[in-house]
PDB file of N, CA, C and O in Angstrom:
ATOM      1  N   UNK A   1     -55.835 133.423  98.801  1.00  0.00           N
ATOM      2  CA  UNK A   1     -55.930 133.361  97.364  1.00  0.00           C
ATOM      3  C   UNK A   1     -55.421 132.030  96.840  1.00  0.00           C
ATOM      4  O   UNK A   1     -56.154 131.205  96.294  1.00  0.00           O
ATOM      5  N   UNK A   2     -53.936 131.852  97.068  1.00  0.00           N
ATOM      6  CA  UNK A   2     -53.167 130.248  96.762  1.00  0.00           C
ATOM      7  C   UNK A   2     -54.865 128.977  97.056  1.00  0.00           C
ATOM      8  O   UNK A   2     -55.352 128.239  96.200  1.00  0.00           O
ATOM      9  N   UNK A   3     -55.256 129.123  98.227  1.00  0.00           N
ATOM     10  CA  UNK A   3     -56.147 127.997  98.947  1.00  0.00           C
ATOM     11  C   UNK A   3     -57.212 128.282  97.795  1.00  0.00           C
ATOM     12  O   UNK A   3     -57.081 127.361  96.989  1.00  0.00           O
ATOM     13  N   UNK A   4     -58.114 129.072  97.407  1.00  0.00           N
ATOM     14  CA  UNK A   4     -59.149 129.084  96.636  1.00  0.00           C
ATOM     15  C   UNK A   4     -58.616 128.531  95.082  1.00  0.00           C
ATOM     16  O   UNK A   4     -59.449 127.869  94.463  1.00  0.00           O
ATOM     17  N   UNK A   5     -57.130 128.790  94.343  1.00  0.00           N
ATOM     18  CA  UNK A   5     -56.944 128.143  93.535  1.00  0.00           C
ATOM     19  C   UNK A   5     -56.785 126.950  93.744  1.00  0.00           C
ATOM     20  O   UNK A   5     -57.423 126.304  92.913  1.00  0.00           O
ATOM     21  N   UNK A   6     -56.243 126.320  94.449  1.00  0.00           N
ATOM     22  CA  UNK A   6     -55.424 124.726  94.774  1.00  0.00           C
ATOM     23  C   UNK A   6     -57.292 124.100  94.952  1.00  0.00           C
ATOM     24  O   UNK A   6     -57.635 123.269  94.112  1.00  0.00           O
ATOM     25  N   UNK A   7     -58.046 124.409  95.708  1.00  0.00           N
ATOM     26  CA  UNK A   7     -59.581 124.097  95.885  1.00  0.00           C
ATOM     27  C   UNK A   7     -60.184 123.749  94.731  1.00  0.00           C
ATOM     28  O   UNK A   7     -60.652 122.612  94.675  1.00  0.00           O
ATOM     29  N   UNK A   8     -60.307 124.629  93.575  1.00  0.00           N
ATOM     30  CA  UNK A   8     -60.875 124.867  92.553  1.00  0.00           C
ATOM     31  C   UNK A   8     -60.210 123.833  91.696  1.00  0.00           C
ATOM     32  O   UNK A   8     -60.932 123.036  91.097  1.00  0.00           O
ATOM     33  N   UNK A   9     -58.484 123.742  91.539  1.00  0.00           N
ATOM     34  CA  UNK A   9     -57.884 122.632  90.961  1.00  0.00           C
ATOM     35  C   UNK A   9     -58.353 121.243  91.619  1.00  0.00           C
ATOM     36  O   UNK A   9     -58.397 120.415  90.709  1.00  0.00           O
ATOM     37  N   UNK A  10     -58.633 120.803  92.553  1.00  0.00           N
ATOM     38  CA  UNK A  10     -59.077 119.736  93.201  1.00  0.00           C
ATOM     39  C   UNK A  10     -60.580 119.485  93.318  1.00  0.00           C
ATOM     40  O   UNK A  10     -60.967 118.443  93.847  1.00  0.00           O
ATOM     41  N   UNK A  11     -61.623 120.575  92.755  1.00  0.00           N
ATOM     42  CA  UNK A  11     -62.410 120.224  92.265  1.00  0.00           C
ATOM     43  C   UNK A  11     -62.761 119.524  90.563  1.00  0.00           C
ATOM     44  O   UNK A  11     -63.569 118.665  90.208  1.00  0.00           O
ATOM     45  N   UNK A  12     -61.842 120.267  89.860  1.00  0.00           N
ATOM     46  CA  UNK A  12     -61.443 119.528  88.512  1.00  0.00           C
ATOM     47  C   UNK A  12     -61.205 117.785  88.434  1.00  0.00           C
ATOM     48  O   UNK A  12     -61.644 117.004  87.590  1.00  0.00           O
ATOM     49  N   UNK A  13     -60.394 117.522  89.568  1.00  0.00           N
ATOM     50  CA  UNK A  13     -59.529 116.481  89.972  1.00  0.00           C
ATOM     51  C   UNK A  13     -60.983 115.121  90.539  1.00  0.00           C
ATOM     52  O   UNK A  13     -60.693 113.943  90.748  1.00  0.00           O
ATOM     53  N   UNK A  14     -62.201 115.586  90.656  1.00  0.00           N
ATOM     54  CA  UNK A  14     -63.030 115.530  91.621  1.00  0.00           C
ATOM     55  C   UNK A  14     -62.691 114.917  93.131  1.00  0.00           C
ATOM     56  O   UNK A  14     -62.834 113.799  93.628  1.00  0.00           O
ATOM     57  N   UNK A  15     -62.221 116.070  93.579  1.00  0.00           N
ATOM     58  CA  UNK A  15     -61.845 115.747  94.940  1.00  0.00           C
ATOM     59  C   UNK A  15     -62.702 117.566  95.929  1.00  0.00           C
ATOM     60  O   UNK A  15     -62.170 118.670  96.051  1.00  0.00           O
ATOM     61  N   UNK A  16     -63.698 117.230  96.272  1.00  0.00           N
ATOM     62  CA  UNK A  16     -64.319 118.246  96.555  1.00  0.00           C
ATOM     63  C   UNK A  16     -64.626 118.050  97.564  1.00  0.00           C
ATOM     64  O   UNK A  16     -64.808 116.916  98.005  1.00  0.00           O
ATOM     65  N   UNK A  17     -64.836 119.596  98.511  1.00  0.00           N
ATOM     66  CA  UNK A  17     -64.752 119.787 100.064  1.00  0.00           C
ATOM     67  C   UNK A  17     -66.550 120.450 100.464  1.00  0.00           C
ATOM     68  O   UNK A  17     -67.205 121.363  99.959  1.00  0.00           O
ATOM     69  N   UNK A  18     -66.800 119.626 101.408  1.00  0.00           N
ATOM     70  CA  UNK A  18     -68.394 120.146 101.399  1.00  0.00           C
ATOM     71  C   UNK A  18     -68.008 121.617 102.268  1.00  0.00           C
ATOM     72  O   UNK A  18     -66.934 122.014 102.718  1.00  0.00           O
ATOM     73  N   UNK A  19     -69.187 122.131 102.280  1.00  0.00           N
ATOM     74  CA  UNK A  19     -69.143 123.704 103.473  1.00  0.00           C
ATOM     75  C   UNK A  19     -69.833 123.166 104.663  1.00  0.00           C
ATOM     76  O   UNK A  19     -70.910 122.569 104.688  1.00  0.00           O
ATOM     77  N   UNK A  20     -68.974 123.497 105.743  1.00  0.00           N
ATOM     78  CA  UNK A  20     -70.052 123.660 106.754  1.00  0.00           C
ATOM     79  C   UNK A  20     -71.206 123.897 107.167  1.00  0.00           C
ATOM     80  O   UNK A  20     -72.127 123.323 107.747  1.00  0.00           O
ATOM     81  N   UNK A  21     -70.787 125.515 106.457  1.00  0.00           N
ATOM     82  CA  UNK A  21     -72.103 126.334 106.259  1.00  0.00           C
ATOM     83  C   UNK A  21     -73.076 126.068 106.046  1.00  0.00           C
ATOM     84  O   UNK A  21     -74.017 126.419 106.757  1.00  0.00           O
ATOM     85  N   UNK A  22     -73.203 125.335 104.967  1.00  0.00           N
ATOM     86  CA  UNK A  22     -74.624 125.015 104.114  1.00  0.00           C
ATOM     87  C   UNK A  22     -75.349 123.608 104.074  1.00  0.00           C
ATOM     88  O   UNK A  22     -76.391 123.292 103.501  1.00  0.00           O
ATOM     89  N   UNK A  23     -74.145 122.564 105.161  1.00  0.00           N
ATOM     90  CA  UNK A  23     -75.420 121.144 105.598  1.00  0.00           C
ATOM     91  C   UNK A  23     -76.465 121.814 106.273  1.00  0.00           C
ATOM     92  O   UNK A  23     -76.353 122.876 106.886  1.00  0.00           O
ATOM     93  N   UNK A  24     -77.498 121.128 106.126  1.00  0.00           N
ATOM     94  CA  UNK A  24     -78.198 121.089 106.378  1.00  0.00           C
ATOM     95  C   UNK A  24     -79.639 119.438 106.514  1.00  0.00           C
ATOM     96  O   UNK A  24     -79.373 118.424 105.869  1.00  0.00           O
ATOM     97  N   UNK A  25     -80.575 119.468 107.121  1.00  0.00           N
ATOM     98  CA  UNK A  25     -81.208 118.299 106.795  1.00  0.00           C
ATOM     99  C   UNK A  25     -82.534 119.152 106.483  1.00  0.00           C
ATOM    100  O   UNK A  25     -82.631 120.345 106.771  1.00  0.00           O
ATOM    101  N   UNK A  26     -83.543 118.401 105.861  1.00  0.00           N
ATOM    102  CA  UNK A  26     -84.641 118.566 105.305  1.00  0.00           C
ATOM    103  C   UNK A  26     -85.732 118.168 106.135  1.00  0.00           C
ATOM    104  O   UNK A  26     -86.715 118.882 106.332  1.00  0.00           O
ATOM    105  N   UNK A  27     -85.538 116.856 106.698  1.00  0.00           N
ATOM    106  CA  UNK A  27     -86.322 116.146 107.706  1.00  0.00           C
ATOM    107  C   UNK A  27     -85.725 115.009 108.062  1.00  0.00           C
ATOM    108  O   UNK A  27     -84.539 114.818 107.791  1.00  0.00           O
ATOM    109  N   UNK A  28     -86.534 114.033 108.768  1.00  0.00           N
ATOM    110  CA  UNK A  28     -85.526 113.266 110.239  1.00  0.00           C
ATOM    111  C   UNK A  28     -85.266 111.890 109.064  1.00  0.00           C
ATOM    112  O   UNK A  28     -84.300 111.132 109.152  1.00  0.00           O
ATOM    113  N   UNK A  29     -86.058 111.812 108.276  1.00  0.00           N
ATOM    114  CA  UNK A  29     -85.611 110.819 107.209  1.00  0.00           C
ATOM    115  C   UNK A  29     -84.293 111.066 105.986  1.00  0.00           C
ATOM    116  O   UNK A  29     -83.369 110.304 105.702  1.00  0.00           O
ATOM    117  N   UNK A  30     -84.510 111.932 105.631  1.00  0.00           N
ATOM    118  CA  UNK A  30     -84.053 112.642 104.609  1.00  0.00           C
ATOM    119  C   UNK A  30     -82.212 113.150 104.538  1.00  0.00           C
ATOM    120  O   UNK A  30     -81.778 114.277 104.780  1.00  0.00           O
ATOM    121  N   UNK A  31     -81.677 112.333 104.270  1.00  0.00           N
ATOM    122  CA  UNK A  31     -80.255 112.962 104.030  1.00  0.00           C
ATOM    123  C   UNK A  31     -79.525 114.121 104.416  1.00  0.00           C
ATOM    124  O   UNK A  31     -80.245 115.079 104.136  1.00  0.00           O
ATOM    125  N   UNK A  32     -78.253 114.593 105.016  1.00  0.00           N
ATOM    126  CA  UNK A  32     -77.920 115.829 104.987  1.00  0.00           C
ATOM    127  C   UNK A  32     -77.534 116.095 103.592  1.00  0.00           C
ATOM    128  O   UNK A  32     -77.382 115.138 102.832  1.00  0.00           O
ATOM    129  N   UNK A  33     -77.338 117.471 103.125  1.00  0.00           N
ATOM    130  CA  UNK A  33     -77.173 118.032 102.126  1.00  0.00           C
ATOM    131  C   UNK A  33     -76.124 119.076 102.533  1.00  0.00           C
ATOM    132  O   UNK A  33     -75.927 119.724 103.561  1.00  0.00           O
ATOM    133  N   UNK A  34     -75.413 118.974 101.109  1.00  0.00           N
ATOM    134  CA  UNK A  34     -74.455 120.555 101.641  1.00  0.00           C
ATOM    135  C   UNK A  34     -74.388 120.757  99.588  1.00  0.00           C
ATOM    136  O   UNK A  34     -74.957 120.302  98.597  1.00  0.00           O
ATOM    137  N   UNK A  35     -73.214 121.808  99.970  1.00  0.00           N
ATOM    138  CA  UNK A  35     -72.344 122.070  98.586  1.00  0.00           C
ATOM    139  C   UNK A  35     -70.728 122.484  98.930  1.00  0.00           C
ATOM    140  O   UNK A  35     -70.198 122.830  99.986  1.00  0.00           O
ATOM    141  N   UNK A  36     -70.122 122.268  97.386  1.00  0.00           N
ATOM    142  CA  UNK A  36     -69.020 121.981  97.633  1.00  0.00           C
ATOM    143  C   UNK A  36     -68.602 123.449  97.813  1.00  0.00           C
ATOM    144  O   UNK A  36     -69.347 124.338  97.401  1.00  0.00           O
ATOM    145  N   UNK A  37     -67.381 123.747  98.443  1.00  0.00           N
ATOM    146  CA  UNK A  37     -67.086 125.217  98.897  1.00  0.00           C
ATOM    147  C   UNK A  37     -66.450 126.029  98.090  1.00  0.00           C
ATOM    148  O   UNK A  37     -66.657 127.243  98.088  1.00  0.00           O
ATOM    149  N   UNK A  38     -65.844 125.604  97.536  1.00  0.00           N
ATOM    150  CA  UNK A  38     -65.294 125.735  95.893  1.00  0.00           C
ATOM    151  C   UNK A  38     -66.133 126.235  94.490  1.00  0.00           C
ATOM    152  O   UNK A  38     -66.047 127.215  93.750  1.00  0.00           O
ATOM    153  N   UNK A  39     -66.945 125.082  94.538  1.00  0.00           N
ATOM    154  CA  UNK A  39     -67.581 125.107  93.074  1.00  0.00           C
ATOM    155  C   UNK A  39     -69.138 124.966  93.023  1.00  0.00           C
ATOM    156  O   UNK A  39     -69.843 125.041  92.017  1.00  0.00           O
ATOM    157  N   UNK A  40     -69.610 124.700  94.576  1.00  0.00           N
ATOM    158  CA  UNK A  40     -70.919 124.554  94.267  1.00  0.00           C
ATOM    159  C   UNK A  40     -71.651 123.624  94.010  1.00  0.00           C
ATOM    160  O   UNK A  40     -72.849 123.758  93.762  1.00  0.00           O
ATOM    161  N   UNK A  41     -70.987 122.455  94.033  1.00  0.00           N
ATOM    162  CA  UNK A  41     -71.664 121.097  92.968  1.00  0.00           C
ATOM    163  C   UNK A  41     -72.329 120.455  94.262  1.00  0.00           C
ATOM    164  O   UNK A  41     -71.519 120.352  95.184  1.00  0.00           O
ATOM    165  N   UNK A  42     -73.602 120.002  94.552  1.00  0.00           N
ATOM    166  CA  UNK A  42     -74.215 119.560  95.656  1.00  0.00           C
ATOM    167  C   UNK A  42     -73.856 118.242  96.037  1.00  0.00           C
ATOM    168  O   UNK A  42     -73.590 117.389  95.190  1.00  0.00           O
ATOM    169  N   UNK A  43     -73.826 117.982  97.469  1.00  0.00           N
ATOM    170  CA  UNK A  43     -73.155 116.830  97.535  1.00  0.00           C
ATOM    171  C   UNK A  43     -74.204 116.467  98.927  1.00  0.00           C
ATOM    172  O   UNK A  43     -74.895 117.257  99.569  1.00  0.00           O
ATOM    173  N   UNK A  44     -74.031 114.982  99.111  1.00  0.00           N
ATOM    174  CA  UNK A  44     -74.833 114.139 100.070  1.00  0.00           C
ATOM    175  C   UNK A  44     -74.130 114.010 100.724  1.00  0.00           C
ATOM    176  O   UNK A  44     -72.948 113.929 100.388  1.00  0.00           O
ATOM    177  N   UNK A  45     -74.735 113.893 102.558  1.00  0.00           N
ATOM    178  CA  UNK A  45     -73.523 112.483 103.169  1.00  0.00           C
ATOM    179  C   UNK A  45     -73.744 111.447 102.979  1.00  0.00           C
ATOM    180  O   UNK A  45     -74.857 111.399 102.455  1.00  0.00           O
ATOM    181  N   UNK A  46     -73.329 110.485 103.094  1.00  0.00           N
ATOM    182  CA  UNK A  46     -73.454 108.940 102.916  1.00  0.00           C
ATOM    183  C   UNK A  46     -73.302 108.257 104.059  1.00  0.00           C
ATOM    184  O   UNK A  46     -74.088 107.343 104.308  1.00  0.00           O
ATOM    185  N   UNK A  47     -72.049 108.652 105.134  1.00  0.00           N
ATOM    186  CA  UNK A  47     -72.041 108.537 106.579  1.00  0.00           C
ATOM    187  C   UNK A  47     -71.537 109.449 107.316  1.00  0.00           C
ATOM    188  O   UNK A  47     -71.407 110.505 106.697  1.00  0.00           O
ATOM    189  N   UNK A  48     -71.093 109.497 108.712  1.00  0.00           N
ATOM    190  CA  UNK A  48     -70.373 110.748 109.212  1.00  0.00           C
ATOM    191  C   UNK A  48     -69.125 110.309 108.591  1.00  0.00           C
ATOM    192  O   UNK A  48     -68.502 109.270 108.368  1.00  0.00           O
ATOM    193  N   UNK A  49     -69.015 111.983 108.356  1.00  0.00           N
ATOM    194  CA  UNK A  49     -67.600 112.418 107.485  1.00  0.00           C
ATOM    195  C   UNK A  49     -67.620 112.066 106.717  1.00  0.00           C
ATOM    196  O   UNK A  49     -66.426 111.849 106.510  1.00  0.00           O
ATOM    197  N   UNK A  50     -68.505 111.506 105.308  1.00  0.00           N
ATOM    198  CA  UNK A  50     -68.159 110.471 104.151  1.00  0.00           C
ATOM    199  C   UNK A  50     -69.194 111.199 103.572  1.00  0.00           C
ATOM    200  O   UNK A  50     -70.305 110.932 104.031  1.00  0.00           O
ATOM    201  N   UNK A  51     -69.151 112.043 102.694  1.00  0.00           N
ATOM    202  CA  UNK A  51     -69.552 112.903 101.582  1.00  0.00           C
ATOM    203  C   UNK A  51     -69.107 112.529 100.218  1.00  0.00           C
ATOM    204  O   UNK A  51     -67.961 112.280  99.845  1.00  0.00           O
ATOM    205  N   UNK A  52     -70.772 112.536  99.192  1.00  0.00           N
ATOM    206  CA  UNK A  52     -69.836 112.057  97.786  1.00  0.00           C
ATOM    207  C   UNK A  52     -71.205 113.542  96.753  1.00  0.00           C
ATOM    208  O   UNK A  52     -71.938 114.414  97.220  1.00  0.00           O
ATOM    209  N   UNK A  53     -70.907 113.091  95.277  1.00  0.00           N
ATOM    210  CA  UNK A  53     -71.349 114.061  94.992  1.00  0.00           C
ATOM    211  C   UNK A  53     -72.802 113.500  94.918  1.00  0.00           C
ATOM    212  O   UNK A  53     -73.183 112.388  95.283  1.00  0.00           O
ATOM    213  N   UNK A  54     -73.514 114.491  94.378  1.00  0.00           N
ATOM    214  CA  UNK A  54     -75.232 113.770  94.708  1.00  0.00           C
ATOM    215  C   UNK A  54     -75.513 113.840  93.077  1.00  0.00           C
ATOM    216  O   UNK A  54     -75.173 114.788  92.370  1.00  0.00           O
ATOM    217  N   UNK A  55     -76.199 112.651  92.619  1.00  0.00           N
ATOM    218  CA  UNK A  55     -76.184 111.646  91.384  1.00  0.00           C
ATOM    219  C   UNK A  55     -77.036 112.638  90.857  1.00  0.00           C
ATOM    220  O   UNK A  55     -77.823 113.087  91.690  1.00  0.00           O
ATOM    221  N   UNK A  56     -77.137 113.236  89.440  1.00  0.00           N
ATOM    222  CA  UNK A  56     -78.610 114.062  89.108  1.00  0.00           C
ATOM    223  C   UNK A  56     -79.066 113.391  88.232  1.00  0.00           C
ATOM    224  O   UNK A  56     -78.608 113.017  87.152  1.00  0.00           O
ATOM    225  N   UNK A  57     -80.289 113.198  88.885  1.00  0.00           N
ATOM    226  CA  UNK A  57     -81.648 112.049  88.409  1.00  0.00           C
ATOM    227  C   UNK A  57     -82.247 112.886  87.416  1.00  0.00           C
ATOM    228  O   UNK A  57     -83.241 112.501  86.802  1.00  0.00           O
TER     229      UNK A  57
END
């Protein structure tokens, strides 16, 4: 319970944690994708381990 609040406060903060769960790739060009585990907000990788949020165009 403590971890899902302190998460949720550090998404406010924008400091957000991607899920495992939900990278994924689309195709061999195409970016991985995830969301944040917390709040949901979709996020890109940019490199290994280097996740930011994904810009909405």
């Amino acid at each position: 319970m403590l971890k899902k609040i302190i998460g949720r406060m550090r998404c406010l903060m924008g400091k957000h944690k991607r899920s495992r769960q939900q990278a994924q790739r689309s195709g061999d060009a195409a970016p991985y994708t995830s969301i944040c585990t917390f709040c949901g907000v979709p996020m890109v990788r940019r490199a290994k381990g280097d996740w930011i949020v994904a810009s909405k165009h």
